[in-house]
C-alpha positions in Angstrom: 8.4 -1.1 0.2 8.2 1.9 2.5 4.4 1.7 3.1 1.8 -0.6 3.5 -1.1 -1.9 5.7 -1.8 -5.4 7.3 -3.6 -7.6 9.8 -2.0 -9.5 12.6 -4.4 -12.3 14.3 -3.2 -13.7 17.3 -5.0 -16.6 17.9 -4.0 -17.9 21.3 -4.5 -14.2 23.3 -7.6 -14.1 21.2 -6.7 -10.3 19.2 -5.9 -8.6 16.3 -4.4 -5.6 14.8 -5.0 -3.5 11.8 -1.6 -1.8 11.4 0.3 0.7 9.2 3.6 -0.1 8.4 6.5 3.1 7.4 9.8 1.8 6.9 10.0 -1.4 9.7 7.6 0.1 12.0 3.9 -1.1 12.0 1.7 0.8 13.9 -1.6 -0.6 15.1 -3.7 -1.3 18.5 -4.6 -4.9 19.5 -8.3 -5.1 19.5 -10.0 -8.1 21.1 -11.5 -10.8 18.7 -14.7 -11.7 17.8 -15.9 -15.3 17.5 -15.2 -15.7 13.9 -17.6 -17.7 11.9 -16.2 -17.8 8.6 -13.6 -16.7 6.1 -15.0 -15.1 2.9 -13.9 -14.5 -0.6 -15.3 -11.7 -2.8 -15.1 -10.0 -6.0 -15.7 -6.1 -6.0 -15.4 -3.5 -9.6 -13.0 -0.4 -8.3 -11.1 2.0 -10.1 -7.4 3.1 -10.8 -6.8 6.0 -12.3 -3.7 7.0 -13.8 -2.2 10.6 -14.6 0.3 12.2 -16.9 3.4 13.9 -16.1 3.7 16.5 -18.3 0.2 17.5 -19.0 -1.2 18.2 -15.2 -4.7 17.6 -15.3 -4.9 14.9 -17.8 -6.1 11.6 -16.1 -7.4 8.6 -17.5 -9.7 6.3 -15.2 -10.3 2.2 -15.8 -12.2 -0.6 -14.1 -10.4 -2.8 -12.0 -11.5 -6.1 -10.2 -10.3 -6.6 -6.7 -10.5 -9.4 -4.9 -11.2 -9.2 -0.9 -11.1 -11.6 2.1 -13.4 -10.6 5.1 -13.1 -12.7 8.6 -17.0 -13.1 8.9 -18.5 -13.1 12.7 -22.1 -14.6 13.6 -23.1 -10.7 14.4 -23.1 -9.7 11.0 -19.4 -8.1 11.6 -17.0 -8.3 8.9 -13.1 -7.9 8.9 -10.9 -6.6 5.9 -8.5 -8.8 6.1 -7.1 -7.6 2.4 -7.7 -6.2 -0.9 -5.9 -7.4 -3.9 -5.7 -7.4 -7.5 -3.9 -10.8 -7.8 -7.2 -13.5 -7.7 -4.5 -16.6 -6.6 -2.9 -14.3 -3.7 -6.6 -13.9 -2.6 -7.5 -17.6 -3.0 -4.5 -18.6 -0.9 -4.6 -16.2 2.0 -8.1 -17.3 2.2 -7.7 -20.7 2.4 -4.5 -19.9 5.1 -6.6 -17.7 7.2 -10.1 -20.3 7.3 -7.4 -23.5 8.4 -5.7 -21.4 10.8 -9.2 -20.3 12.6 -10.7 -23.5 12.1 -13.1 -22.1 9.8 -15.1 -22.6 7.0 -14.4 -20.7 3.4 -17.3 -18.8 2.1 -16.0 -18.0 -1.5 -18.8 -15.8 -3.3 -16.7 -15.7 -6.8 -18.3 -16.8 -9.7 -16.4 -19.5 -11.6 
C-alpha cells in the first residue's frame, strides 16, 4: 500500500494523531485528548462509483454500507477513528479500542 490514513492514541501522554501515511512516512500532529466516554459502532449508506476505461464518461454508481467507529467524549465530540466496509474488522477494532480506554461499547447496528 502506498497510501492510507490512521489514528495513533497514546494513552499514557494522553494524545492522538490523525495521520497520512505515503510510502513509510505518516504524517500527522499530536493533538491532546479528550476524556473519552465511549467507543461507538455505526452503520452509514455511501456510495462507490466505478468508471470505464475505454468509454470516458461512463460511470456506474451503487450503494455501499460502511461501518464506522467514533471515540465518543461527554462534550458531544466524536472521533473517526475508521471507516470500513468489512462489518467484523469494525466489530473488532471496536471492541480493541473500548478495552484499551477502559470504555464502554456503544454499538448502534441493528442485529
Amino acid at each position: 500500500m502506498f497510501h492510507g490514513k490512521g489514528l495513533f492514541i497514546d494513552k499514557d501522554k494522553n494524545r492522538y494523531k490523525k495521520y497520512v501515511s505515503v510510502l513509510f512516512f505518516k504524517v500527522g500532529d499530536w493533538e491532546p485528548l479528550p476524556k473519552i466516554s465511549s467507543v461507538a459502532l455505526t452503520k452509514v449508506d455511501g456510495s462507490q462509483s466505478m468508471h470505464s476505461a475505454r468509454t470516458m464518461g461512463n460511470s456506474v454508481s451503487f450503494k455501499v454500507e460502511l461501518f464506522c467507529v467514533y471515540l465518543c467524549s461527554a462534550h458531544n465530540m466524536k472521533l473517526l477513528v475508521c471507516k470500513t466496509k468489512n462489518k467484523q474488522d469494525a466489530l473488532t477494532l471496536s471492541t480493541n479500542a473500548a478495552n484499551y480506554l477502559g470504555v464502554g461499547l456503544n454499538n448502534y447496528l441493528k442485529e
